[in-house]
N, C-alpha and C positions, 0 to 999 in steps of 0.2 A: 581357710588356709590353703596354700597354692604350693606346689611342690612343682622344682627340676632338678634333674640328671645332667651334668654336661662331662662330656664325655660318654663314646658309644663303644667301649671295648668291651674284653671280657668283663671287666668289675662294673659299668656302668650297665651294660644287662644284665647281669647278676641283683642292682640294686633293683631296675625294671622289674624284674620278674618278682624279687618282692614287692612292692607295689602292685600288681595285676594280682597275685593269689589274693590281696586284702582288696581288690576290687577300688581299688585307691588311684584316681589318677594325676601322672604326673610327666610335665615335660622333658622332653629328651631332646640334648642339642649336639650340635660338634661346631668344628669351623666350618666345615661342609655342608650343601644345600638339605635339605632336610630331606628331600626326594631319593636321596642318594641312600639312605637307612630306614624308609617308611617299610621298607618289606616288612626288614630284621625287627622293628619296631611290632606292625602288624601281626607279626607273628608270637609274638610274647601276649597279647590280648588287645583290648578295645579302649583300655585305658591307659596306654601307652601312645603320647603324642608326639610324634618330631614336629619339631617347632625351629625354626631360625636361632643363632644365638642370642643376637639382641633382644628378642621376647621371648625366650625361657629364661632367661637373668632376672626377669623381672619379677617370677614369684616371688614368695615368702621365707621360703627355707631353700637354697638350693645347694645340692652333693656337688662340688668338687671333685670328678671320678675321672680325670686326665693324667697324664704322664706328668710327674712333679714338673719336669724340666718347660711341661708348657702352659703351667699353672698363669703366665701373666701372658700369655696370649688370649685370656678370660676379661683380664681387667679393666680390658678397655672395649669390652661391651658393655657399661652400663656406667657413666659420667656420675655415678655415685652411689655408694656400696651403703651408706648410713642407714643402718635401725635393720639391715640383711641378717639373715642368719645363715652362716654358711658352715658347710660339711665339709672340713679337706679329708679325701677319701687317699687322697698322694700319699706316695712311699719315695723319698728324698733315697732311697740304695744308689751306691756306687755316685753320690756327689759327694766331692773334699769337705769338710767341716769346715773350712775356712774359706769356702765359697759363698758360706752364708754366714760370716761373720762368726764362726763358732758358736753361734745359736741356733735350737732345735728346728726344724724345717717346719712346724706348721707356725711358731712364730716369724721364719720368713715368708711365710704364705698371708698370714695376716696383717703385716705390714704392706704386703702387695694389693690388698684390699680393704683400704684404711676406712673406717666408720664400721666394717661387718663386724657380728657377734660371732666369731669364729670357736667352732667343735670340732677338734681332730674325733675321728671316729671310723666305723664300718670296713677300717684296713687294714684290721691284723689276718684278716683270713686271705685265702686264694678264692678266686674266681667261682672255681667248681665248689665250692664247700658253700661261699655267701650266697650260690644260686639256689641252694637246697631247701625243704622245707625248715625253719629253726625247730618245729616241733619235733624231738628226739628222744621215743620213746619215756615218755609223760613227762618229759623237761623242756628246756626250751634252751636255744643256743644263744652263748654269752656274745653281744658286741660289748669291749670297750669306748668309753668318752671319755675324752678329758678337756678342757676348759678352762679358762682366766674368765669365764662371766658364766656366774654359777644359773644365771635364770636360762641363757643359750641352753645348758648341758641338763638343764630340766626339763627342757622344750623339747629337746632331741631323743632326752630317755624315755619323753612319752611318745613320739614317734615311733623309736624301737621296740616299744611294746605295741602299741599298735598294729606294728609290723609282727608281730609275733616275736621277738626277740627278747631276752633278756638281756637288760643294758648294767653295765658296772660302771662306774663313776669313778675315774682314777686320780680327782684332782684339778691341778693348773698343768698349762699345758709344759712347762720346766721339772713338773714335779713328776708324778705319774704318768703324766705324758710322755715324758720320756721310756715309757714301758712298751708305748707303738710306734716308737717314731725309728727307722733306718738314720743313723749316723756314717756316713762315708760305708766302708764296707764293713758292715756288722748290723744283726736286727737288735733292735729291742726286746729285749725277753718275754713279751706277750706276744712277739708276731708269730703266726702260726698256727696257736694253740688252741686247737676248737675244744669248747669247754662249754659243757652242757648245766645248766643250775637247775635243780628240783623245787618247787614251792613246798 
């Protein structure tokens, strides 16, 4: 299984540097030469790769960790999304609801990338909180998932653990989805909330 990161902000090194603690490697892209970020990249550990966009698209699972509004400056790296599984890490805040049809922003994201197995997930936190160890004092820190393809949000909650995360399952992405997803100006009542689960 192949893993990428596109997007190299705060949230996209934040997901980097989980990856590097599990010793997990995975590519890191932007629109920008790869050279331009191999420091920032270098510096988070040895398993953190800038790569080109057009072949970090090409793994297996890739985050989605850009600014919602340049989520389809992605799409046309890679002439077909089909059997992908993708992470929209995007937070749609401050777009009109009727800019996206009045439906939730990771179903506008997955219509922009027709054939993915699309998992809203990994964005209800801020930057400095998802860069943190998840393990919190003998619990481990909640990511939510939500999903319309229950085998995607399978795939991803074993990832999340992997990663050390405890992952919660919020449904289809109209449903509970709706609990991370930013609407014009207003969050979703999960965004923010770091929430630690004890086994």
């Amino acid at each position: 299984m192949s893993y990428a990161i596109i997007g190299f902000g705060n949230i996209g090194q934040a997901l980097a540097k989980a990856f590097a603690r599990r010793g997990i490697e995975v590519s890191v892209a932007t629109t920008r030469d790869p050279e331009s970020f191999a420091s920032a990249a270098a510096a988070i550990g040895p398993t953190i790769i800038p790569r080109k966009l057009s072949d970090a698209v090409k793994a297996d699972i890739v985050f989605l960790a850009v600014r919602f509004e340049s989520h389809k400056d992605v799409t046309n790296a890679l002439p077909n999304w089909q059997g992908k599984t993708l992470v929209d890490v995007t937070n749609a805040y401050g777009v009109p609801p009727e800019e996206l049809g009045g439906q939730p922003s990771s179903e506008a994201v997955a219509q922009a990338f027709p054939g993915s197995r699309l998992v809203k997930g990994f964005n209800h936190l801020g930057a400095r909180v998802l860069e943190q160890d998840p393990a919190v004092q003998g619990g481990r820190r909640v990511v939510f998932l939500a999903s319309d393809d229950d085998g995607a949000a399978m795939e991803i909650g074993a990832l999340a653990e992997k990663l050390g995360f405890a992952p919660i399952q919020l449904g289809g992405l109209s449903e509970g989805g709706l609990l991370v997803q930013a609407r014009g100006n207003s969050w979703g009542r999960l965004i923010f909330k770091d929430l630690t689960r004890f086994d």
